[in-house]
N, C-alpha and C positions, 0 to 999 in steps of 0.2 A: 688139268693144270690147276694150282693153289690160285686161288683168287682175292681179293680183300681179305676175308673173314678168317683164309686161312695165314695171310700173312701174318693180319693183325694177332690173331691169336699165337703166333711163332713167337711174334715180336714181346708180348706181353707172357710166354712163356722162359724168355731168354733174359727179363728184364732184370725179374730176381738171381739171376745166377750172377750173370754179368755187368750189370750197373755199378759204377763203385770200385770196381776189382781192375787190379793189375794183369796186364797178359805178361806171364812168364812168358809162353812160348807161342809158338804158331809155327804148323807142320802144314806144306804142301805133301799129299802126297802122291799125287800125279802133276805132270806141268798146266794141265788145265782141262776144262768143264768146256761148256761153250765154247768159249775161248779162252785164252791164256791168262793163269795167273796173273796177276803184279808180281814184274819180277822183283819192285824193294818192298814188296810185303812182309815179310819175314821183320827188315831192316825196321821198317815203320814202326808197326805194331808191336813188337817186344820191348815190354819196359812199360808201355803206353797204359794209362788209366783210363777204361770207360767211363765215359761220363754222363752217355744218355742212350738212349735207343730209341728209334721212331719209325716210321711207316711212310712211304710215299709209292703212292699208286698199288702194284702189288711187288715191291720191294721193301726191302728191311734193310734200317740205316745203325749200323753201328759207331756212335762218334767218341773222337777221344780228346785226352787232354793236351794233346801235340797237333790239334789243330788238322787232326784226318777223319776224315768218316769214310767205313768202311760198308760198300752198300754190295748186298745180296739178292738174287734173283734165283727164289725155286724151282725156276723152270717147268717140265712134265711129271717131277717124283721127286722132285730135293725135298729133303727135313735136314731138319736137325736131332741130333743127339744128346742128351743131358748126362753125363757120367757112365755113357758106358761102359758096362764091365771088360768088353775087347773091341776093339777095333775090326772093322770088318772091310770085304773087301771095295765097297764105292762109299766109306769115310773118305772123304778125298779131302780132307781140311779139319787140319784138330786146334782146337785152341785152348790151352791150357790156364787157370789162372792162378793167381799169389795164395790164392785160398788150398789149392792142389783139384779144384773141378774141372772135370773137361768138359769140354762141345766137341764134337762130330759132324760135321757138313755130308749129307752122306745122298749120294743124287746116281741111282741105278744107270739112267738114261742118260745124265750129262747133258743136260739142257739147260742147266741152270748158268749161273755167270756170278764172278766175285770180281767187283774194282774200290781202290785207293783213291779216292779223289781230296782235295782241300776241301775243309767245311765248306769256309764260302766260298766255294767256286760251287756249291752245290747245284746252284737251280742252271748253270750252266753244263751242265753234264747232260750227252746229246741222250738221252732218255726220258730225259725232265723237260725240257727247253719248250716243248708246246702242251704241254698236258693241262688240260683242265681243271677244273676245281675237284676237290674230294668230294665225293657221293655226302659226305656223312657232316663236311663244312656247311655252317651258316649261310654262305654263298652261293651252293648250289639249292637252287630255289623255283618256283615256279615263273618268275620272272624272269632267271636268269637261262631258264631250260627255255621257256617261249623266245627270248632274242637269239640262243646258240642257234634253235632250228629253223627259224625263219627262213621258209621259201624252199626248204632241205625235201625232195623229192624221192630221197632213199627212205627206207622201212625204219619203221621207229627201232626196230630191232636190233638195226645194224648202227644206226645213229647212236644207239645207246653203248657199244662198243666199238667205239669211237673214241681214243682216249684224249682226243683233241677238245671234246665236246666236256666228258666227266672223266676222271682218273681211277682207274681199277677195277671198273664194273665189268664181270665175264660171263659168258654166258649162260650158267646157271641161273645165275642171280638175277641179270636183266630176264630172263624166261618168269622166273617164280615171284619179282616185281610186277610185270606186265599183267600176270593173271591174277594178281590179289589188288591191280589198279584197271581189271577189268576192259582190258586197252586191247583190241588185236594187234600182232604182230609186227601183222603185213602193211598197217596205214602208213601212208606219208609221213613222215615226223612233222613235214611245215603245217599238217593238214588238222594238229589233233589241239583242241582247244585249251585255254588257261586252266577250267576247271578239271579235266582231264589231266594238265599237266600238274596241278597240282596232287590230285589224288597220287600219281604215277611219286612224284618224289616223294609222299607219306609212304610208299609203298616202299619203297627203296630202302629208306630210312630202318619201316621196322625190318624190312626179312635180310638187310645187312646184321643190325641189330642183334636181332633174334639167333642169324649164323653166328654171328661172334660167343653168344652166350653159350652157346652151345657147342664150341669147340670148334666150329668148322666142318664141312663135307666131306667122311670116307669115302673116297675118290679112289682106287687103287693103291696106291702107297703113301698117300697122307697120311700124314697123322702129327701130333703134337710133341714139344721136346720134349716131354715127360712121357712121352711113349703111350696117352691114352688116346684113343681115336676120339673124331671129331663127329658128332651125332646128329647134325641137322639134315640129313640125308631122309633119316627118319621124319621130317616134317614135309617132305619135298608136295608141292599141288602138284605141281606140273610135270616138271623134270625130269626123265628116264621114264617115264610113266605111261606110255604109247599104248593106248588100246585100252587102258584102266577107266575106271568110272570116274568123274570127278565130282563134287560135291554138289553139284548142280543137278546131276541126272542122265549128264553128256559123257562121251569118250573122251579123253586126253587123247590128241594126233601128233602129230611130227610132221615137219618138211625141213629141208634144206635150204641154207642161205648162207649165199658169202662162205661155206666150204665147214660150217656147222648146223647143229641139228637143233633146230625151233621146237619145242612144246608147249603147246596152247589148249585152249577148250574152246572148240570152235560155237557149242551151244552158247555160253556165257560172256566170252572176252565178247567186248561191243553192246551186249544186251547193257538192260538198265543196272547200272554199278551199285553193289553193296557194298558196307565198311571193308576194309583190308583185315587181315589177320591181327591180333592184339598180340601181343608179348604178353608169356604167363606169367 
């Protein structure tokens, strides 16, 4: 599934097309993904000028000059399309603009979801209503992560996706976090100390960071609206990595939790911590 890095880079790929630009048109071309279109989508959006574009949790917010934002969710395989030369057959969503460029919403699996809501009625919209702060916010902080957990007797691991606790963190990221903040898995989240939590949000920080820079994780059908894949796969410590060497000396393992697959290094995560990864 697309997670921050991949959102974020969607969003900051669609920025220059669509920012600024009139939607001529907007084509359903099925009645729905997840769930069912908006059916005055069409009505809304034609005519409308973007006016911004942003990111909340691992959703992409398209807002206009008529006072709507139009928020997308990639679900297991959604991308986007940037001027495809033809339309294919799971484009399920084209939008065309005054410039004459299309987008293409194009989602194999149909997991994704497209809703019309009022700007501000945003943080009301039952997707938003409890989420936590952004990973990547001022606010999510080492003091803010020691009061979320306090007393919390599930695995740091699962706390950490948790989107009540921090907003968009999936479980790549919280896995290749954990192991470059040295942290096992399996601890209690109430259990794991300030300086520990601290390290754990540097950690976060860079290897969101670093995913972003790097286009985001070729994941099966990922990929970016400009149609180039995303390369931070190629950085992965942990991640997919079961039975490999890690930099320590140790195997990278696997276990199960919460109905996902955990990768850790059980030689290192808990031993005494070295610095996190740098950004190059």
């Amino acid at each position: 599934m697309p997670e921050l890095p991949e959102v974020e880079t969607t969003v900051r790929g669609l920025r220059p097309v669509l920012e600024g630009q009139v939607i001529r048109s907007i084509e359903t071309r099925r009645a729905n993904l997840r769930r069912a279109f908006p059916d005055d989508l069409r009505q809304r959006l034609t005519g409308a000028r973007v006016t911004d574009l942003d990111r909340r949790a691992k959703y992409g917010l398209i807002g206009t000059d008529r006072g709507d934002t139009m928020i997308f969710h990639l679900g297991m395989s959604g991308r986007w399309r940037v001027d495809p030369a033809e339309l294919h057959l799971h484009d399920h969503l084209v939008i065309e603009t005054g410039e004459g460029r299309r987008l293409a919403l194009n989602d194999a699996r149909r997991f994704g979801s497209v809703d019309l809501v009022a700007t501000d009625t945003l943080a009301a919209f039952p997707a938003f209503q409890l989420l936590g702060p952004e990973p990547l916010d001022r606010s999510f902080d080492a003091a803010y992560l020691r009061a979320a957990l306090a007393g919390k007797r599930t695995s740091i691991k699962l706390a950490l996706l948790d989107q009540r606790i921090v907003a968009g963190l999936g479980n790549i990221y919280v896995c290749e976090a954990l192991y470059d903040a040295r942290i096992d898995p399996h601890r209690a989240a109430g259990d794991i100390g300030y300086d520990a939590l601290a390290r754990l949000v540097d950690a976060v920080h860079l290897v969101l960071e670093a995913a972003i820079a790097a286009g985001g994780s070729t994941l099966r059908d990922y990929a970016r609206p400009d149609g180039e894949l995303g390369y931070f796969s190629k950085q992965f410590a942990v991640y997919g990595r079961e039975g490999e060497p890690c930099a320590c000396g140790g195997l990278v393992a696997r276990y199960a939790e919460g109905g996902r697959s955990t990768f850790w290094c059980p030689a290192c995560q808990g031993a005494k911590p070295r610095a996190p990864r740098r950004k190059s």
